[in-house]
Each structure stands twice: as C-alpha cells, then as structure tokens.
C-alpha positions as CSV (number, residue, x, y, z in Angstrom):
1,X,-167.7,7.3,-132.5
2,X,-166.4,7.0,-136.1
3,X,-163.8,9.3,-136.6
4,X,-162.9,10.6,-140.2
5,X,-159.3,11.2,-140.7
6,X,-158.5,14.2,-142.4
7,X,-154.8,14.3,-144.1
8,X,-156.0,15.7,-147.6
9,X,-156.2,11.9,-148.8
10,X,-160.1,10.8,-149.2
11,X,-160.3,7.4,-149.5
12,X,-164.0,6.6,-150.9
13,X,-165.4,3.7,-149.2
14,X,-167.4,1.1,-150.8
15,X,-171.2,0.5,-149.5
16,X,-171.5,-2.4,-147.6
17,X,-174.1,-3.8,-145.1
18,X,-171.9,-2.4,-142.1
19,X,-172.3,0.8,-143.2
20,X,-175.7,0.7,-143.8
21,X,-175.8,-1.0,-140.5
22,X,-173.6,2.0,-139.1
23,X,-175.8,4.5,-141.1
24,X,-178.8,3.3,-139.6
25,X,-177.3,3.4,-135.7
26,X,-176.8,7.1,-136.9
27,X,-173.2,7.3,-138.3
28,X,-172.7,8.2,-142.2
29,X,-169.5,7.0,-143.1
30,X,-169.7,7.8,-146.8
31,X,-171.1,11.4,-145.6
32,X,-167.8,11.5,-143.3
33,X,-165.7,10.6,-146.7
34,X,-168.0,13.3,-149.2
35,X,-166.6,15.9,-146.0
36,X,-163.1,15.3,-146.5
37,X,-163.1,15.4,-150.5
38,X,-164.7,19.0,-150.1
39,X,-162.3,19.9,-147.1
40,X,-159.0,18.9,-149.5
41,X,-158.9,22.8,-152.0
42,X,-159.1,24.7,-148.6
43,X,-156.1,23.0,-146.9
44,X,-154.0,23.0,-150.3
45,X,-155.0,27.1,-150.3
46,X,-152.9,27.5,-147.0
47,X,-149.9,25.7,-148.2
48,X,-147.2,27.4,-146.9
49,X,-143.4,27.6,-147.9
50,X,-143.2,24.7,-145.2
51,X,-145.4,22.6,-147.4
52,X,-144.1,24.0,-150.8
53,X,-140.6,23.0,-149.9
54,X,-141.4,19.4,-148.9
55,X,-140.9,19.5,-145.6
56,X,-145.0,18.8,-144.5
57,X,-145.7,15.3,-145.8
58,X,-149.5,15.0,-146.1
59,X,-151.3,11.9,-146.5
60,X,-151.7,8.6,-144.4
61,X,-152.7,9.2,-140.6
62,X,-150.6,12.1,-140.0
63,X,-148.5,15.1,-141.1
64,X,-144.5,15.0,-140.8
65,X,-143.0,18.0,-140.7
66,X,-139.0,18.1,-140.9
67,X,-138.0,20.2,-138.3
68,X,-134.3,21.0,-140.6
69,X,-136.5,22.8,-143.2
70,X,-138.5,25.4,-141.0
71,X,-135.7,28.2,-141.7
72,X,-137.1,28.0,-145.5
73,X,-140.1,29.1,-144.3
74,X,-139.3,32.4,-142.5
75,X,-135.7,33.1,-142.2
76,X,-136.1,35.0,-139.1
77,X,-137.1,31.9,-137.2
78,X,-132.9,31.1,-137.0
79,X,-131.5,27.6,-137.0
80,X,-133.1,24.8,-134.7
81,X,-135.7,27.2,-133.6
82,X,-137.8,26.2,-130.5
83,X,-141.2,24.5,-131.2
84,X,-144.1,25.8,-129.8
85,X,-148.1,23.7,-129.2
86,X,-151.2,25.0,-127.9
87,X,-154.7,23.8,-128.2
88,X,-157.7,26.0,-127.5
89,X,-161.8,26.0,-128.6
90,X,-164.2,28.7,-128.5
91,X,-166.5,27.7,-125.8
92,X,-170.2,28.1,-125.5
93,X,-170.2,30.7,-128.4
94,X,-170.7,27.9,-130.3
95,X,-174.6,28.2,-129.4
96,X,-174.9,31.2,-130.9
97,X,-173.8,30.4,-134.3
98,X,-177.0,29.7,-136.3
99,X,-176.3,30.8,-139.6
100,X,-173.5,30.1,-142.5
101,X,-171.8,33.1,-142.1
102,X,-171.7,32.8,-138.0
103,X,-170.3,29.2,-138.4
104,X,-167.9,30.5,-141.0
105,X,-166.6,33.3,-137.9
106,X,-166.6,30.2,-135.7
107,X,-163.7,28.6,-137.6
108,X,-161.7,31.7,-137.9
109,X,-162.3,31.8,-133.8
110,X,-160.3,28.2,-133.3
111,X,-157.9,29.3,-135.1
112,X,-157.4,32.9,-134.1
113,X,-157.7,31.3,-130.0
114,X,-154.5,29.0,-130.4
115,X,-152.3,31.0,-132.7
116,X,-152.5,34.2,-130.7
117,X,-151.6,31.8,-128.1
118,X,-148.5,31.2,-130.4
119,X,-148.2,34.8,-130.9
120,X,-148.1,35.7,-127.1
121,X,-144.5,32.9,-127.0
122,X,-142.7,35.0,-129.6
123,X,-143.8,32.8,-132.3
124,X,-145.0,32.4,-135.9
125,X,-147.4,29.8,-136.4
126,X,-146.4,26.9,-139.0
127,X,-149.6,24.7,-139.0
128,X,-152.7,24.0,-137.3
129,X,-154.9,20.7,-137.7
130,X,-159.1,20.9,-136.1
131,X,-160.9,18.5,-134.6
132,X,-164.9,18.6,-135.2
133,X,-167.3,16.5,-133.5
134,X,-171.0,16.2,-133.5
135,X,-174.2,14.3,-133.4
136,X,-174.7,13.8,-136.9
137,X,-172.7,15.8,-139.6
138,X,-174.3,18.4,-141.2
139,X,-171.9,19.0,-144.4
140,X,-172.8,22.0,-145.3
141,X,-171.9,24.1,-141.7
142,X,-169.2,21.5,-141.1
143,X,-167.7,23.1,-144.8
144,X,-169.0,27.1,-143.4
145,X,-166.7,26.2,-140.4
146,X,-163.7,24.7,-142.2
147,X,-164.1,27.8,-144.7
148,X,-163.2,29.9,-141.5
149,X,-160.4,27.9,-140.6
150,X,-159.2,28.2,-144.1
151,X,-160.0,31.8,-144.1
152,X,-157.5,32.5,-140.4
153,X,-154.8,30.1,-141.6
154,X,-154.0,31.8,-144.4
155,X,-154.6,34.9,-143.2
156,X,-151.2,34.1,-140.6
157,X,-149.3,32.1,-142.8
158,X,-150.3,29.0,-141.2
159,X,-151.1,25.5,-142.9
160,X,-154.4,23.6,-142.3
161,X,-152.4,20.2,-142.6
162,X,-155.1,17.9,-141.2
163,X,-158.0,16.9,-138.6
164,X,-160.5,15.0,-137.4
165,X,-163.7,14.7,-138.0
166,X,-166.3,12.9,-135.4
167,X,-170.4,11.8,-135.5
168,X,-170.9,10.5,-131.6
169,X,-174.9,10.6,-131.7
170,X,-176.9,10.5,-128.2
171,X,-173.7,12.5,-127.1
172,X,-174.2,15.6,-129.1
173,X,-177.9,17.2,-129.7
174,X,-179.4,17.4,-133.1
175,X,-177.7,20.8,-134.9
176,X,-174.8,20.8,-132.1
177,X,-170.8,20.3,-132.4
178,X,-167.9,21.1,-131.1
179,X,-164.9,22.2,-132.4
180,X,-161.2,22.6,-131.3
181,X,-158.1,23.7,-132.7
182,X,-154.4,22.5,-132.5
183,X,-151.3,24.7,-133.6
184,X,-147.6,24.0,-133.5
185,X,-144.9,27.3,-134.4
186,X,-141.3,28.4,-134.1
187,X,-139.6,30.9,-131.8
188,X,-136.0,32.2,-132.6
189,X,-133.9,30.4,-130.6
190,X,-132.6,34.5,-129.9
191,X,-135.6,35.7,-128.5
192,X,-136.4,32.5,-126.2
193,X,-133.2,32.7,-124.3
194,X,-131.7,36.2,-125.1
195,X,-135.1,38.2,-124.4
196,X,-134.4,41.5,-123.1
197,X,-134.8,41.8,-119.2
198,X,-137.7,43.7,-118.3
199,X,-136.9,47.0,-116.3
200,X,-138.8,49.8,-114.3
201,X,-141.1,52.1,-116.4
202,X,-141.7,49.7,-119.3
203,X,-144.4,50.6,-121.0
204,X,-147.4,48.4,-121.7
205,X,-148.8,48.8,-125.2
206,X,-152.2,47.2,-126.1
207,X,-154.0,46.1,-129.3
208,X,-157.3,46.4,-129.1
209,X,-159.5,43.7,-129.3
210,X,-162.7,43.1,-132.4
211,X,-165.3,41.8,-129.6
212,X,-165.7,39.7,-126.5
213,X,-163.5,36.8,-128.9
214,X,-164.2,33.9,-126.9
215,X,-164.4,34.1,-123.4
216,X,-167.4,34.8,-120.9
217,X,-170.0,33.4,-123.1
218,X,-171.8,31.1,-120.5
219,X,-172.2,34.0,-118.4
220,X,-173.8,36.5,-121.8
221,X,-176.0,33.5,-122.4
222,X,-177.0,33.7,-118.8
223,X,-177.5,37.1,-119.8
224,X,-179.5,36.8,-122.5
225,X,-182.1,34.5,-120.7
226,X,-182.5,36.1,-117.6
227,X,-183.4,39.4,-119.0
228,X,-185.1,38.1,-122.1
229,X,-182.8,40.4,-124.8
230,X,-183.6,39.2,-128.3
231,X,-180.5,38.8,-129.7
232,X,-181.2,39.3,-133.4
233,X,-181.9,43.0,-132.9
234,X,-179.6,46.0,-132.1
235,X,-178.8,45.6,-128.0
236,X,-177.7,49.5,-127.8
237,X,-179.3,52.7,-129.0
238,X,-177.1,53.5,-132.2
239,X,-175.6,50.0,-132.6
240,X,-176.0,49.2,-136.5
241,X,-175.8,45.1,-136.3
242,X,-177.7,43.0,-133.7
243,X,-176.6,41.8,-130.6
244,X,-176.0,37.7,-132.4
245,X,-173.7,39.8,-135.0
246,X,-171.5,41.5,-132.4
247,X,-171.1,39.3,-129.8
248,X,-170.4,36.6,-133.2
249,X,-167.5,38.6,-134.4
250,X,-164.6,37.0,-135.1
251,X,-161.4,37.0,-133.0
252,X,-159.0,39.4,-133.7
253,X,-155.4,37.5,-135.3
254,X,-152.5,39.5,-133.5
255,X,-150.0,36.9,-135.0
256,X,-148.2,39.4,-137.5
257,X,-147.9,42.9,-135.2
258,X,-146.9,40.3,-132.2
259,X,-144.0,38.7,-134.3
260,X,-143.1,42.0,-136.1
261,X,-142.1,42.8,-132.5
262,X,-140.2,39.8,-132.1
263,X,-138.2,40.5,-135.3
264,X,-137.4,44.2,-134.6
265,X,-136.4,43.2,-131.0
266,X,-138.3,45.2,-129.4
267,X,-140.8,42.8,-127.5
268,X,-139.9,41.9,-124.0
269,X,-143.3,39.7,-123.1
270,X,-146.8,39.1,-124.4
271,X,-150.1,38.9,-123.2
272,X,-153.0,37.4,-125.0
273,X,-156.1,38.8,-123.0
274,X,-158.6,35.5,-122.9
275,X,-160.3,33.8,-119.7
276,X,-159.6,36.2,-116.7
277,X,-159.4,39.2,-118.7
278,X,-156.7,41.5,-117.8
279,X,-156.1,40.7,-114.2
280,X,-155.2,37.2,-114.5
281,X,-153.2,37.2,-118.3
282,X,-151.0,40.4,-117.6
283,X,-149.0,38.6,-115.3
284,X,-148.2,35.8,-116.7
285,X,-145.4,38.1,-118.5
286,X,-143.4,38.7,-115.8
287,X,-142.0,37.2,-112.1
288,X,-143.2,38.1,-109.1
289,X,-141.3,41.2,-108.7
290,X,-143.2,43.1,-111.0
291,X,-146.3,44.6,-111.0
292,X,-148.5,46.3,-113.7
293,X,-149.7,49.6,-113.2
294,X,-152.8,50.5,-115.8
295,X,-154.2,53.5,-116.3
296,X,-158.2,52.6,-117.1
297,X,-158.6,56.5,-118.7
298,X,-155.8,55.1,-121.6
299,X,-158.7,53.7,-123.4
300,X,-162.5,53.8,-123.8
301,X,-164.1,50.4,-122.2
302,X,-166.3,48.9,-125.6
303,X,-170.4,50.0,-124.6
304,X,-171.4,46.5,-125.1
305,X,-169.0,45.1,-122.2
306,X,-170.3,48.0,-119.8
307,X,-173.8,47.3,-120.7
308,X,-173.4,43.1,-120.3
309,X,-172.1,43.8,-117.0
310,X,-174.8,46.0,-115.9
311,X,-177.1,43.6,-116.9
312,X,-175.6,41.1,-114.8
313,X,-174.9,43.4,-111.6
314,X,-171.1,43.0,-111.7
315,X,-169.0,45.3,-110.2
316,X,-165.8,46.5,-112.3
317,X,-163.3,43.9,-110.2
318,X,-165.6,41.2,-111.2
319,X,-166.3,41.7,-114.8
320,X,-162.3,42.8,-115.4
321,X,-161.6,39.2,-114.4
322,X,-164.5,38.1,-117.4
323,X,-164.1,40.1,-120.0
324,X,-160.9,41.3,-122.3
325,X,-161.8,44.7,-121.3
326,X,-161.4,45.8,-125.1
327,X,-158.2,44.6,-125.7
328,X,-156.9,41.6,-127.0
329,X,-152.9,41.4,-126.9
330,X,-150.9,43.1,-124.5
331,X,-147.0,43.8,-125.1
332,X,-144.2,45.0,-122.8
333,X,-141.6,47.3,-124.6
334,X,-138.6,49.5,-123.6
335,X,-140.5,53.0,-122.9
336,X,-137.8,54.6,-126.0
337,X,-138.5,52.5,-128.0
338,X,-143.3,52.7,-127.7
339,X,-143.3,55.0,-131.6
340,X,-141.1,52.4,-133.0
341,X,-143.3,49.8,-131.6
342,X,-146.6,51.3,-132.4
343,X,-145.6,51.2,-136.0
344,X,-146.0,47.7,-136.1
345,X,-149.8,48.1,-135.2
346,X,-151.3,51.5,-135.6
347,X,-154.1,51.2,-133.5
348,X,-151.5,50.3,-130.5
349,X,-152.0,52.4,-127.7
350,X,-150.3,52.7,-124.2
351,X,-152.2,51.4,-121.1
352,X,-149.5,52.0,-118.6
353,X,-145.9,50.9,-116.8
354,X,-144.4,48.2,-115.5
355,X,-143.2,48.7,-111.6
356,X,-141.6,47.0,-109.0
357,X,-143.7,44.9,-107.0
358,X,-143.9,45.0,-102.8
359,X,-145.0,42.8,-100.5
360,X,-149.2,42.2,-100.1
361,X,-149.4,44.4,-103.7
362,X,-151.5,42.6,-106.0
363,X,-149.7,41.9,-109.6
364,X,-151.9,44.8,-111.2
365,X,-153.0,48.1,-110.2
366,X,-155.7,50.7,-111.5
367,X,-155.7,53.8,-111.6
368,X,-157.7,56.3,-113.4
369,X,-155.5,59.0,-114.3
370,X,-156.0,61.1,-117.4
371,X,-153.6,61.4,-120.0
C-alpha cells in the first residue's frame, strides 16, 4: 500500500527508479501526487470560520485544531464545548456508482452518513477528513468523489481538512474503491448535560428521508440479480429516472434543522434512521423506560421500498428493520412546542408519542391509526 497524505500540501516527487519500480508493481506515486494538487481548491472552498480564524493548521501529516477558538466559529456552541467523532462509509452502494455524476453522489454520501451521525449528538460539524482506497487510482472519479465531498461539507459548514488516499492492487478489483469518512463537531456544553428530560406524550417528529441513503444495499443487489431488473430503466410504472438514479440518490444532510433544534431548545433526543431502520435507531434516544408508539398511517411508505420488499418476500417486521422506512432523522420534542419545531423543517411531520414502557413491551409499537 502506498498511501498519499492529503493535508492541502502536495509535495511533487522526483522520478526515480523506485518509482518506476513501484509503478510497474502497480502503484503510481506521481499519479497519487497529481490527485492531491487537484484535491487542494475543493478543501480551501470549505474553509470555515474555524480555518479562517487560524485555529485549523493545515499542512505536514495532520490538521491541529485549537480547541479555545471553536466558539469563533458558531457562538452557540458555548465555551469548552464537548467534542464529538464518528466514522461511517456507504457500503455496497458503492457498486452501483458507474458514472461521474453517481461517484460525485457517492462523496456527498460519506459525508452526509457521519455528520448526521453528528447531527443526531446535538452537534454541528467542524471538519471531516476521507479516506480513499483502491486498486489503482483512477483520477478522474477519485476527483467526481472528492467533488461530492466538497459539495456536503460546505453545504453543513464543515471543513474538508485532509485524507488519505490508497492504491493496494491484487486487494481491490480493477474500477473498485472504497471510501470512508471521518468527522469531528461540537455540542453546547448546555444541551449535553442540561437536556430536557423526556416525559409522557412527547411527540416524535420525522424528516423524511431523499432515498434508501445507505443502508440495505447488499440485500437490493441481491435483488437486482435474482430477479434480473435492469437497473438503468424506470423500476415502477410512472417513475421518471431509472432504478441506478434512485436508489443512487444522495443522502439527505439533516445537520442544520437537527441543530436549529438544539439552539431553540427544543430537542430532547435524535435519531438518525440508518442500519436497522426504525426499530433498532428509535431507541437509542431514550432508557429503557420508554417506549415509542408510531402511528404507520402518519406517513406514506416511499413505492420503491414497498416494491424492493415485495420482490424479496419480506414481511413488514423484516424489511422495517432494513430499510429507513422513508425517513431519515427522527426528533423527540415537548408535544407544545411540535409548530415551533416544525418551522425548523417544513416537511417535518408527526409519527407518534413517546409512552411509558412495561415489562415484555418491545421499545416500539405500531399502530395504524388514521389521523
């Protein structure tokens, strides 16, 4: 493996008979160098005020942030805010993406995977840093994905301060990488240890998601073969894009509605619907002496989940537990306070309560009343 730091400095190194030695075993070191000279404009386009205050230092093998200056930034985030990390990829969607503007939605899909991650902690992302690795780099969607990335980061305010770039040939297959993103953000020191306690008849309000984001893709694949569906034609009757196009659209970025929340005080918990759809993420909010009570006739279930599912013979237990269900972020607020809270995302939209929990009653319940 040769890996090719990425901290905005490109260091152009001379030819020598290693690396044509290297180049020949299947590792282009200069390529590698070319990559991070075109990578440089898009990371200085999502500078933030972290950066533009001095407090990211880019350059050498890493980027220093000082942790005193993060208030600059937002002044929401309070004195000594906490730090918050995640890491996150985007699976076996990657197989899918065939075309510039699918790898480009690929990057935006690392991005938009660990900072809603952020989101769902009460936080605001600060900066994020990639790590690409392949067989044998292909500059051109290497730059497609890192446009993405570039595209998400500044979309949330966050900086693209750095990555890594790796050629591992006989590992990776000809055309393949892999990708995988690494954020770090701030939560008001308030609304870590001061968070309102959560009470009977909360009310569960849900953003809906843009697609299937990133989860459940080994199974559509599975799918896809089985059943023989070409996926670069319309999958539905009335559907406008093909199958590739939907199922490649890019994850939804809940980062400004979820921390809008934050700053109003009005968010009691988070969600971020991913692996395990509903059923396994809505209870990560809240101890064991709650319980979620959603009402499946709040919202319309997207066609092209129903129809995936039908197509693979699950039952609606099973294919809760894969797929987000149409939604993407779920929040808890105070039930008086749900048309303040909406404001912050119109297309917000209440899926039900939260309850006390009993003994042998599983963390969420359906029900399928209309409203």
């Amino acid at each position: 493996m040769i890996p090719h730091d990425r901290h905005l400095r490109a260091t152009r190194m001379p030819h020598t008979d290693a690396s044509s030695a290297y180049r020949h075993a299947g590792v282009d070191t200069r390529k590698g160098q070319d990559f991070v000279s075109c990578i440089e404009p898009m990371a200085q386009a999502t500078h933030n005020g972290l950066a533009e205050t001095g407090a990211l230092v880019l350059g050498g093998f890493g980027s220093v942030l000082d942790t005193s200056k993060i208030e600059d930034v937002d002044k929401s985030l309070g004195r000594n805010p906490f730090l918050v990390s995640c890491c996150d990829g985007v699976g076996t969607k990657l197989l899918l993406a065939q075309t510039p503007q699918h790898h480009q939605h690929i990057g935006m899909d690392v991005v938009a995977m660990c900072v809603n991650d952020i989101a769902s902690m009460g936080g605001r992302p600060l900066f994020f840093l990639d790590y690409y690795a392949c067989g044998q780099l292909d500059i051109e969607s290497a730059r497609h994905v890192l446009d993405g990335i570039r595209h998400a980061c500044q979309a949330c305010g966050c900086a693209l301060v750095g990555g890594e770039t790796a050629e591992m040939p006989g590992l990776y297959q000809k055309g393949h990488y892999d990708i995988a993103g690494f954020a770090v953000g701030a939560i008001p020191r308030y609304y870590h240890t001061k968070k309102p306690a959560l009470q009977e008849g909360d009310t569960l309000l849900a953003f809906p998601s843009s697609g299937v984001h990133a989860n459940g893709f080994s199974l559509i694949r599975r799918i896809i073969e089985e059943h023989a569906i070409d996926i670069d034609r319309p999958f539905l009757d009335g559907d406008t894009k093909s199958l590739r196009e939907q199922l490649l659209t890019p994850t939804e970025l809940y980062t400004t509605p979820c921390y809008a929340l934050v700053r109003a005080g009005l968010a009691k918990g988070f969600a971020h619907i991913t692996g395990g759809g509903l059923n396994e993420n809505i209870p990560r909010m809240f101890s064991h002496e709650w319980k979620a009570d959603i009402n499946v006739k709040a919202w319309t279930i997207p066609p092209l989940q129903k129809a995936l599912a039908q197509k693979a013979r699950m039952d609606e237990e099973e294919w809760r537990h894969v797929f987000n269900s149409g939604i993407g972020m779920v929040a808890i607020v105070d039930a008086n306070h749900v048309d303040k809270a909406k404001k912050h995302h119109p297309p917000a939209f209440e899926i039900g309560q939260i309850t006390a929990r009993k003994d042998g009653q599983e963390a969420v319940r359906y029900f399928h009343d209309n409203i």
